[in-house]
C-alpha positions as CSV (number, residue, x, y, z in Angstrom):
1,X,-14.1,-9.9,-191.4
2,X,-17.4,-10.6,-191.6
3,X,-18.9,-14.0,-191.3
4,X,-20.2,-15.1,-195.2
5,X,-23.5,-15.4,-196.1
6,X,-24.4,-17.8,-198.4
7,X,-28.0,-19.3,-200.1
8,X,-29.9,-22.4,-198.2
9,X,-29.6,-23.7,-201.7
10,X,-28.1,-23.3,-204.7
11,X,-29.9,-23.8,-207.6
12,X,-27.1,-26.0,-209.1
13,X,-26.2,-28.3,-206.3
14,X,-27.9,-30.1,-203.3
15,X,-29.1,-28.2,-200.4
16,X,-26.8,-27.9,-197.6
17,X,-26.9,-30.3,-194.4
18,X,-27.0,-27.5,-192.4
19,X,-27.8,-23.9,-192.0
20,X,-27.7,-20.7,-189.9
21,X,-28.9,-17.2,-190.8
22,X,-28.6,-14.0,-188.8
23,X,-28.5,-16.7,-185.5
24,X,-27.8,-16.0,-182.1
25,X,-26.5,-19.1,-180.3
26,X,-27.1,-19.7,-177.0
27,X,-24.2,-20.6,-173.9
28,X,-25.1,-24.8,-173.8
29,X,-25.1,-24.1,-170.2
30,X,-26.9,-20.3,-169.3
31,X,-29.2,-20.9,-172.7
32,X,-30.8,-17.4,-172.3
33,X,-27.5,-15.7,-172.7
34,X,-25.8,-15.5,-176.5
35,X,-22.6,-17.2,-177.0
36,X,-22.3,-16.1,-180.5
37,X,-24.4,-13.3,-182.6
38,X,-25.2,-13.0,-186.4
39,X,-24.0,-16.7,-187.4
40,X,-24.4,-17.0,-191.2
41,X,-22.9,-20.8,-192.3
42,X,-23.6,-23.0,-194.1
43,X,-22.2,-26.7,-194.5
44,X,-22.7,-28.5,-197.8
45,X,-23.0,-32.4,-198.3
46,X,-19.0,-33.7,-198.5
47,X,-17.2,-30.6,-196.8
48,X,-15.2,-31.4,-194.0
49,X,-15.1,-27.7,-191.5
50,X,-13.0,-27.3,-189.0
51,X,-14.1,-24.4,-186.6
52,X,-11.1,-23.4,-184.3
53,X,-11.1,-20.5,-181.3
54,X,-9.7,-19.5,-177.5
55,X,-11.1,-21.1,-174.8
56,X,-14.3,-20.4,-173.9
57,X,-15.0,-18.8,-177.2
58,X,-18.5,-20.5,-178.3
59,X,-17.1,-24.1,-180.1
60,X,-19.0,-26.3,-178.2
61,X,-21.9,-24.3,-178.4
62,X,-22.0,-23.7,-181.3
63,X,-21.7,-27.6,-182.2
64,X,-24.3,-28.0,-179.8
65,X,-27.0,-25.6,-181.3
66,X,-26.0,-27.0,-184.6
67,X,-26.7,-30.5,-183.6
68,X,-30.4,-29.1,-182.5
69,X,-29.6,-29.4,-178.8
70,X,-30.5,-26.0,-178.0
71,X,-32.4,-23.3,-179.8
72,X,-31.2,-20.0,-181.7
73,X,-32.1,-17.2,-179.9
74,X,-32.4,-15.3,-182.5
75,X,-32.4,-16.0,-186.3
76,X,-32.8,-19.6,-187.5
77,X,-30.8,-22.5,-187.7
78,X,-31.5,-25.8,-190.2
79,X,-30.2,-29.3,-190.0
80,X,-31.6,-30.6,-193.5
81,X,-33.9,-28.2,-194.0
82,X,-36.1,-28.6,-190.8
83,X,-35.9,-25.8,-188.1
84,X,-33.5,-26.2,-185.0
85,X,-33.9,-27.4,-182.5
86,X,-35.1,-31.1,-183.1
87,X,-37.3,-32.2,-180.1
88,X,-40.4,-34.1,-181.9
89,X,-40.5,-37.3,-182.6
90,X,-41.6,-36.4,-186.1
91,X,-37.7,-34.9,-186.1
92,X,-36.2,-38.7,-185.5
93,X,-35.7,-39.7,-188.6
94,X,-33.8,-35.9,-189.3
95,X,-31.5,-36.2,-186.0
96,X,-30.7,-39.7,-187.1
97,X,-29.1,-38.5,-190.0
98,X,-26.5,-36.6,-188.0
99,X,-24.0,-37.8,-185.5
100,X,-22.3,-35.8,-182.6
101,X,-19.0,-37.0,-180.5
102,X,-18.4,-35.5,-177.4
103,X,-15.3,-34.1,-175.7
104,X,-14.8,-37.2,-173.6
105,X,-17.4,-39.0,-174.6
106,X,-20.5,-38.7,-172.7
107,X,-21.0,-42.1,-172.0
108,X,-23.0,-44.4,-169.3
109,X,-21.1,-45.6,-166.9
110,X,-23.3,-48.7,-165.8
111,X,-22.6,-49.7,-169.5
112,X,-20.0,-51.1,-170.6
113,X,-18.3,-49.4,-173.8
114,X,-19.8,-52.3,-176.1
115,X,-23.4,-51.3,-174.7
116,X,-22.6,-47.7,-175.0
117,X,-22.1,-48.0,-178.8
118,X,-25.2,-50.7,-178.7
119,X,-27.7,-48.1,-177.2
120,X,-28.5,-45.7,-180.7
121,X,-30.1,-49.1,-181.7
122,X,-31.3,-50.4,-178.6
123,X,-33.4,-47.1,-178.4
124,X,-34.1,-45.8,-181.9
125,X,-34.7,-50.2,-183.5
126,X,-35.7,-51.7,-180.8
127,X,-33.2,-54.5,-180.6
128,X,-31.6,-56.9,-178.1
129,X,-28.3,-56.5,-177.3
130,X,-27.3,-59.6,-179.3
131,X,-29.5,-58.4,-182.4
132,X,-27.2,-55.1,-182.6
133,X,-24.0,-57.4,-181.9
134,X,-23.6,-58.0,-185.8
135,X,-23.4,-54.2,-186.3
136,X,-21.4,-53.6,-183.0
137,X,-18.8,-55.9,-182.9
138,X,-16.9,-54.9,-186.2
139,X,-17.1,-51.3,-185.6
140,X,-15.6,-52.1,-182.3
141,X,-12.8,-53.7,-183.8
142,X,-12.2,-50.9,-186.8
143,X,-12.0,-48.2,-184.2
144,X,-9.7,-50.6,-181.7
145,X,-12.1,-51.2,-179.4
146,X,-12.5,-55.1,-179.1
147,X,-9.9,-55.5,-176.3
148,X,-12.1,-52.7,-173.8
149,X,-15.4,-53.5,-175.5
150,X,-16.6,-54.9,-172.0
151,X,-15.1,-52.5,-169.8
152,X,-17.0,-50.2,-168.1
153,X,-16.4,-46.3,-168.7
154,X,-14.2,-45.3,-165.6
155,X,-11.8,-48.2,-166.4
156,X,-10.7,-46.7,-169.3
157,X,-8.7,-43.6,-170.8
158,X,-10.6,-40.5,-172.0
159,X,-8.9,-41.1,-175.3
160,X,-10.7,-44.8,-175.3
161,X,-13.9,-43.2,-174.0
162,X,-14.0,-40.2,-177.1
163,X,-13.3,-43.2,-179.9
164,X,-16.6,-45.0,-178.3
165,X,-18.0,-42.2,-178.3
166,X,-17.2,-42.2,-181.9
167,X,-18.3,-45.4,-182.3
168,X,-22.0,-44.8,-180.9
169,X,-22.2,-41.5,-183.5
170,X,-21.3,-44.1,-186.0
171,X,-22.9,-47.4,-185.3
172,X,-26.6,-45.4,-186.7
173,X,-24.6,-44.7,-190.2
174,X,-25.3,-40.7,-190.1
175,X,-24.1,-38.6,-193.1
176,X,-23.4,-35.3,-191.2
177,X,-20.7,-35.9,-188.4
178,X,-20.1,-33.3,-185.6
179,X,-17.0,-33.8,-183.3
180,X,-16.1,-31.4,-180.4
181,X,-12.2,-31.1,-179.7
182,X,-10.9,-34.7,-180.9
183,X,-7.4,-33.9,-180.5
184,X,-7.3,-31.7,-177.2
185,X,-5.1,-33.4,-174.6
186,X,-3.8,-36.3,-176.9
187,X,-0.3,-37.3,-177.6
188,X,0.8,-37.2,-181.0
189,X,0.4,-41.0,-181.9
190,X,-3.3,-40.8,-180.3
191,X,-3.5,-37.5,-182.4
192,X,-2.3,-38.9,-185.3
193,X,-4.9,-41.9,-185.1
194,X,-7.7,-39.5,-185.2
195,X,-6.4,-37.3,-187.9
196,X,-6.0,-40.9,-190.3
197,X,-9.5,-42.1,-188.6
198,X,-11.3,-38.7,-190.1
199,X,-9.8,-38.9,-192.8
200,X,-11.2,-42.5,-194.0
201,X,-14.6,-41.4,-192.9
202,X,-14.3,-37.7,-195.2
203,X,-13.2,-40.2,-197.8
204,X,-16.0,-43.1,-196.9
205,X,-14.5,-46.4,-195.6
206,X,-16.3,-49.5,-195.8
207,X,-15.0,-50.6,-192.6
208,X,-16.5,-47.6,-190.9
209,X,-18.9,-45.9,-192.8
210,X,-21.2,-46.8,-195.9
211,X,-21.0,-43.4,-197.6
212,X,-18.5,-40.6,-197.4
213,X,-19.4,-38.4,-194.4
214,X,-19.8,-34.2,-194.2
215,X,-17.4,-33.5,-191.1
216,X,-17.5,-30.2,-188.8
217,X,-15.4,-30.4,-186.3
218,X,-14.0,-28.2,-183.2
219,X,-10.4,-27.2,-182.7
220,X,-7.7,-25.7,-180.3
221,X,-5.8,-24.8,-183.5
222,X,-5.4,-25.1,-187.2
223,X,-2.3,-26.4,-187.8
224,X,-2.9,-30.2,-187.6
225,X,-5.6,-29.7,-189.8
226,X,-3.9,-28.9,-193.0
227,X,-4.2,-30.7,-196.1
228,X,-7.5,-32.7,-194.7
229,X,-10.0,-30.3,-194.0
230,X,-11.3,-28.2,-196.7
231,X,-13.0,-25.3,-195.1
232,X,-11.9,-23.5,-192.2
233,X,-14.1,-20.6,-189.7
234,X,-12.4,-18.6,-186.2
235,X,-15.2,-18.0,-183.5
236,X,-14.2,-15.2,-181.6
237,X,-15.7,-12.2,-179.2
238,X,-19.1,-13.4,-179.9
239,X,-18.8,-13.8,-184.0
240,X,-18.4,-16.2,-186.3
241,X,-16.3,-16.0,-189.3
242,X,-15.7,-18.5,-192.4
243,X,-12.1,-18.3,-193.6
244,X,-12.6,-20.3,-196.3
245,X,-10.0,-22.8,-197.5
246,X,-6.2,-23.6,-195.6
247,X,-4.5,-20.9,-198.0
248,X,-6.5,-17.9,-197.1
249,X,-5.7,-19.3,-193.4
250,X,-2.4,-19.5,-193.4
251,X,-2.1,-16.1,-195.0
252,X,-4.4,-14.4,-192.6
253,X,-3.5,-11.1,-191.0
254,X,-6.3,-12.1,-187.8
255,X,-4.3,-12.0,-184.8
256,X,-6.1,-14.9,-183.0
257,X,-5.6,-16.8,-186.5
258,X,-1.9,-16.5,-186.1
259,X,-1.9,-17.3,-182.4
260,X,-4.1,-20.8,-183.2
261,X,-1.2,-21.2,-186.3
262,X,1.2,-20.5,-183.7
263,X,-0.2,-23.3,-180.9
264,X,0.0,-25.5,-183.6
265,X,3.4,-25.1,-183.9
266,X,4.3,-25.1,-180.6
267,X,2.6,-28.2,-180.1
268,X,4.1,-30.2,-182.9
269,X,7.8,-28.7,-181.3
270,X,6.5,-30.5,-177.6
């Protein structure tokens, strides 16, 4: 199947957050060296993707490129309409509109997680730590933070250090949110937390958010994902392929569709 080409923008509804045509995306860490070839995608404002594949099979770079962290090797990639990757600081205001959790976090450690989630304004507004506190402090306490807000990194779960990571995407109120594996190595209530979590910011939560967010998100499997996201793609050997919605999923004849259905399974049976 091949992946499905569709117009930067329609001429009947908003141009899309963000963009690949014909792009060759590089490994994150050998970047002269293709992790995925002929990428056509697009993500439009309020659709929440999940992108699932083996191990290994070009998720997190793929999220990476996409969040203008490396460059297309070939073809051309867009996050709201300006060219990956975003380097300049003519690009701030662009990157700022977009943020991207990490597998585990990717945190300071000689912060503590309050200061983690701090820093986005620290650096990008140029306020004290007790200026950003008004903005900090509830998020903290909507994602369940408060009690570990001033522990350091290391003293802490990875589950705790993901949902600051979380937090720090969130505290600079993006509209295009990219998340790499939330669920891998939870257990099912931690799972179930950030399934409900994602689901308030598809849906906009005053709490969390102040607008309903576009959501692309990386994935071990499909399963867990049913009846929240809306659009669904498989990366595998190199290509990129948009399934569409969870029907044409779960009636797919792919093999490595089935086998991510099947995890799914087997992980809600553990």
């Amino acid at each position: 199947m091949k992946s499905e080409v569709r117009s930067p923008k329609s001429e009947d509804g908003p141009a899309p957050c963000l963009a690949f045509r014909g792009a060759t995306v590089p490994l994150a860490r050998e970047p002269e060296v293709p992790a995925l070839e002929g990428v056509n995608w697009s993500v439009q404002p309020g659709e929440f993707w999940v992108i699932a594949g083996l191990h290994a099979s070009g998720k997190t770079d793929l999220l990476q490129c996409a969040a203008g962290l490396t460059t297309p090797l070939a073809g051309e990639g867009r996050l709201f309409g300006r060219a990956l990757p975003l380097y300049g600081d003519a690009d701030t205001p662009t990157r700022l509109r977009l943020g991207l959790v990490f597998d585990g976090g990717n945190l300071l450690d000689h912060l503590s997680l309050a200061g983690n989630v701090a820093l986005p304004l620290r650096y990008h507004q140029n306020l004290t730590e007790d200026e950003a506190a008004p903005r900090v402090t509830p998020l903290l306490a909507a994602l369940g933070l408060d009690a570990t807000a001033n522990r350091a990194p290391d003293a802490v779960s990875r589950n705790w250090r993901r949902r600051t990571g979380l937090a720090r995407a969130l505290v600079i109120q993006p509209e295009l949110l990219l998340l790499d594996n939330p669920l891998t190595g939870l257990d099912a209530r931690q799972a179930a937390w950030w399934l409900a979590t994602l689901g308030r910011l598809a849906h906009g939560d005053a709490a969390l958010t102040s607008r309903p967010l576009t959501l692309v998100i990386t994935a071990e499997n499909f399963r867990p994902w049913r009846g929240l996201a809306t659009r669904f793609a498989l990366v595998h050997e190199r290509q990129f392929t948009d399934l569409g919605a969870w029907s044409v999923v779960a009636q797919s004849p792919h093999p490595v569709v089935r086998e991510l259905l099947a995890a799914g399974r087997a992980s809600a049976a553990d």
